[in-house]
N, C-alpha and C positions, 0 to 999 in steps of 0.2 A: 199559056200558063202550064205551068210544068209539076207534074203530080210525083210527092216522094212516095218514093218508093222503100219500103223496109219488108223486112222477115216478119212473116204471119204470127199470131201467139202460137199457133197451134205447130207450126216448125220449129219454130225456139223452144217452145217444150219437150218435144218428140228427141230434137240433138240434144239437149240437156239431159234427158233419160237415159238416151245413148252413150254417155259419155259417165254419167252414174254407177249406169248398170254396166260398164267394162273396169271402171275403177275398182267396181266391190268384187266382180272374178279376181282379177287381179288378186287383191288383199287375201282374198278365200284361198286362192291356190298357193300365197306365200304362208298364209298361216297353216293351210292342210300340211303342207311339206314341211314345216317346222315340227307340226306334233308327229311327223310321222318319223322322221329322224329321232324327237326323245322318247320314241314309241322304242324303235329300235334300240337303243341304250337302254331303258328300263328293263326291256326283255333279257336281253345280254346282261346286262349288270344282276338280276335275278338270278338266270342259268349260273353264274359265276357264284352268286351265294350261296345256291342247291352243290355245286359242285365242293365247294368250300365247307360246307358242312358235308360231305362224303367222306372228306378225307380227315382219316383218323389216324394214328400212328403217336407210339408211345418210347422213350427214350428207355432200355431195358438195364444199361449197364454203360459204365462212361470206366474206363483205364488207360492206367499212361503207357506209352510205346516209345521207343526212339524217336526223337523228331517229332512228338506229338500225341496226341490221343487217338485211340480207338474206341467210334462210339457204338452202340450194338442197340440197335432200333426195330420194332415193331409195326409194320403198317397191317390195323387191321380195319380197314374203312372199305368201302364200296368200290372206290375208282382207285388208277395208277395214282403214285405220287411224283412229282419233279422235282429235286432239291434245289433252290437257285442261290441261297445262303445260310450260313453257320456263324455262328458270333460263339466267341470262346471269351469268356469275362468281357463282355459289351466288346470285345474289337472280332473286325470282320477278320476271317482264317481262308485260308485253303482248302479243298476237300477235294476227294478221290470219285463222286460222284456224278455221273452222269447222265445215264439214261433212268427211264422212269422206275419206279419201283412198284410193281402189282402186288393188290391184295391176295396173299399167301399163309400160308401158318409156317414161315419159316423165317427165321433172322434176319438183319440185314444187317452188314457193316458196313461201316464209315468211316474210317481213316480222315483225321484233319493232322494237317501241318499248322504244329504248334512251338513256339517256343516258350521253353518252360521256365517258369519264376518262382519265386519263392510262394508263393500262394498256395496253401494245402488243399484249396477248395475250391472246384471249377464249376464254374455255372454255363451251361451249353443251349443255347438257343438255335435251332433247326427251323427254319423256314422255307415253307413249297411255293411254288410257282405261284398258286391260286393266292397265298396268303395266309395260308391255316398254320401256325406255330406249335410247336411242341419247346417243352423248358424244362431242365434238369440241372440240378445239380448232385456236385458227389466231391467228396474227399477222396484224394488219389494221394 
């Protein structure tokens, strides 16, 4: 007579454990890696608001030029500025600016290529790298 043979309780439990306890590293090491990536963003995304609130800069004088305006700008915040866009009456324009601008106690100019309409009153929107906007307007 022939005796069956099967797995002990005590091995079927032991590999069940085994196989538990690699499943939950597993899930630990995808969820560590997950908060640490939006760990990363959050941090970054903060620096970026700290740096966004540094930068300060005020619109001093807005006049017309040939081919456009000349705007006469102020940065007097903590950090360089980078200008990446200009709106002249809500439409994107031209500008003559490129590299950063440092906090100074001296003017800056701005040349935008504009063309001109019948509109007595421009309304000029200046926007930095980071996002910090300045808004003017002025009758020219």
């Amino acid at each position: 007579m022939r005796k069956n043979r099967g797995v002990s309780e005590i091995i079927a439990s032991l590999v069940l454990l085994v196989i538990v306890s690699t499943l939950g590293v597993i899930v630990y090491n995808v969820a560590l890696s997950n908060m640490s990536s939006q760990k990363n963003y959050l941090v970054s995304d903060f620096s970026d608001q700290g740096k966004r609130a540094q930068e300060k800069f005020v619109i001093t004088s807005i006049t017309k030029i040939p081919g456009g305006l000349n705007v006469t700008f102020f940065n007097y915040g903590f950090i360089d500025i980078k200008i990446t866009d200009v709106y002249v009456n809500n439409t994107k324009c031209i500008f003559n600016q490129t590299k950063p601008i440092t906090p100074t106690f001296e003017l800056n100019y701005l040349r935008i290529t504009y063309s001109e309409t019948s509109q007595k009153t421009v309304n000029i929107l200046i926007v930095s790298e980071r996002g910090a906007s300045v808004e003017a307007s002025e009758k020219i």
